[in-house]
DOLO-150408 format. One record per residue (C-alpha): y, z, x. Coordinates in steps of 0.2 Angstrom, whole numbers, plus 5000, padded with zeros to 4 digits. Last residue first. Layout:
// DOLO-150408
YZX/...
This chain:
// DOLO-150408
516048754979/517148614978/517448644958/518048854963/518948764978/519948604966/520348754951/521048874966/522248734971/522548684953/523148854948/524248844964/525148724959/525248794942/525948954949/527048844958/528148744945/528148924937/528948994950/527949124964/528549274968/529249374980/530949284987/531649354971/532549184969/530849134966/529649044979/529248874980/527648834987/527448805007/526148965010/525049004996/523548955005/521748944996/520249065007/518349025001/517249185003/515549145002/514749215017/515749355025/517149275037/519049375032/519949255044/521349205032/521549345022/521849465037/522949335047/524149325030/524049535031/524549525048/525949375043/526649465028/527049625037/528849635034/529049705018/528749664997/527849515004/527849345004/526649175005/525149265002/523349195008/522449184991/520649214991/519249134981/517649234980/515849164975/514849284972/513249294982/512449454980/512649454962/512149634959/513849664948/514049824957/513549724974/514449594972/516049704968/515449824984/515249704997/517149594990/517949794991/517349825008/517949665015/519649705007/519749865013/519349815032/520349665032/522049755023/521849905036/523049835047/524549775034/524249965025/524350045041/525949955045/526849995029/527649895017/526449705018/525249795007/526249774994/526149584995/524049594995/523749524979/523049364973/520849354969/520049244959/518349304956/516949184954/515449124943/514949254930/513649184918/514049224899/512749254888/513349384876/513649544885/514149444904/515949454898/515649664896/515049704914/516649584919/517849704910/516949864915/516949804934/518749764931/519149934924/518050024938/519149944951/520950004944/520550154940/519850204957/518050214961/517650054973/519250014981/520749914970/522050054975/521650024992/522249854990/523949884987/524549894970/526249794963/525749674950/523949734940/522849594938/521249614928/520949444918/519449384913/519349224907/517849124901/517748964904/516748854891/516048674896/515248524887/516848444886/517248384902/516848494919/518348384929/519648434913/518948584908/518948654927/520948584927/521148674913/520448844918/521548844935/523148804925/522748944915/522349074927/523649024940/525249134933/526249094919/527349254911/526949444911/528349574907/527749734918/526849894912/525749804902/524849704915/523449704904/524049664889/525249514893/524049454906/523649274901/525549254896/525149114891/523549064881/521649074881/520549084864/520049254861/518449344866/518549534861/518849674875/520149744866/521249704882/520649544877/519449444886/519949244888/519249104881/519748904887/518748774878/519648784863/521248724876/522848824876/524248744885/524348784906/524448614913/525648564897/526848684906/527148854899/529048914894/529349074884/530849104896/529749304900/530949454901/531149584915/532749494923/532149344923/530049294920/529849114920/528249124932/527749304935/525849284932/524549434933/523949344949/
């Protein structure tokens, strides 16, 4: 989700597609937690650790601006960290209270919140435990994010993964796939074009994909 489209050898090509160009109706949170208008790499300060390039956030904010029109803001949020397993997202870890903060403070000035995207799940694909667990903790951590923002209902939008950093892809696949609470809209990743990483997504496909969770968000 953080976005490793363009990214070689630990250094972003500086290329974003027209799909992903800023737009004044496109915000994101800073890092600083200040409103800024949206570009690419969308999670350059929050993913620090890593060099960020295009992911789906952007491509997915235009094409809601585009079928919305221009009487629409989006707000984005972005809170990916590359690498973590699920359990390190569950209710009282770093990573978890950072996004509750973040999406606490987008609400400060009249904003509504209306979904979580949600990619991860390749480095759970290491270790059997992780691969069988992923259903469980993921479940869990959907109840308890509603349930911290008290939005009972939010809408969540899933990507099943198309690869993994091990050979567990297809039970954490069967996990994403068939997770049923109410709600909870599943996109597939399988069939887009991968890097020669095998891991990650090209930029060609990070916008495809944008526009596939764009089309379930505006379907919903």
């Amino acid at each position: 989700m953080a976005g490793r489209g363009g990214v070689t050898h630990g250094a972003w090509d500086h290329y974003a597609p027209p799909e992903c160009s800023p737009n004044s109706q496109i915000l994101r949170l800073s890092a600083k937690l200040k409103w800024e208008s949206a570009h690419e790499p969308l999670h350059a300060d929050i993913d620090s650790g890593k060099a960020c390039g295009v992911g789906p956030g952007m491509a997915f904010a235009n094409e809601v601006v585009r079928a919305r029109g221009p009487s629409v803001v989006v707000g984005l949020v972005p809170c990916a960290v590359g690498g973590t397993r699920i359990r390190q997202w569950a209710r009282g870890t770093p990573l978890y209270s950072r996004l509750l903060s973040r999406a606490k403070q987008s609400l400060k000035k009249g904003g509504t919140i209306r979904a979580v995207l949600w990619f991860q799940g390749e480095s759970d694909t290491v270790r059997t435990s992780d691969a069988e667990a992923y259903g469980g903790n993921m479940e869990k951590f959907i109840i308890d994010i509603r349930s911290d923002l008290n939005i009972p209902n939010l809408l969540i939008i899933q990507v099943a993964i198309a690869s993994g950093e091990g050979q567990y892809i297809e039970e954490v696949r069967k996990a994403q796939l068939q997770l049923s609470l109410p709600n909870v809209k599943c996109v597939d990743a399988k069939g887009l074009n991968l890097k020669p990483d095998k891991l990650h997504l090209t930029t060609t496909s990070e916008v495809q994909l944008g526009v596939k969770l764009a089309n379930a968000f505006l379907a919903s």
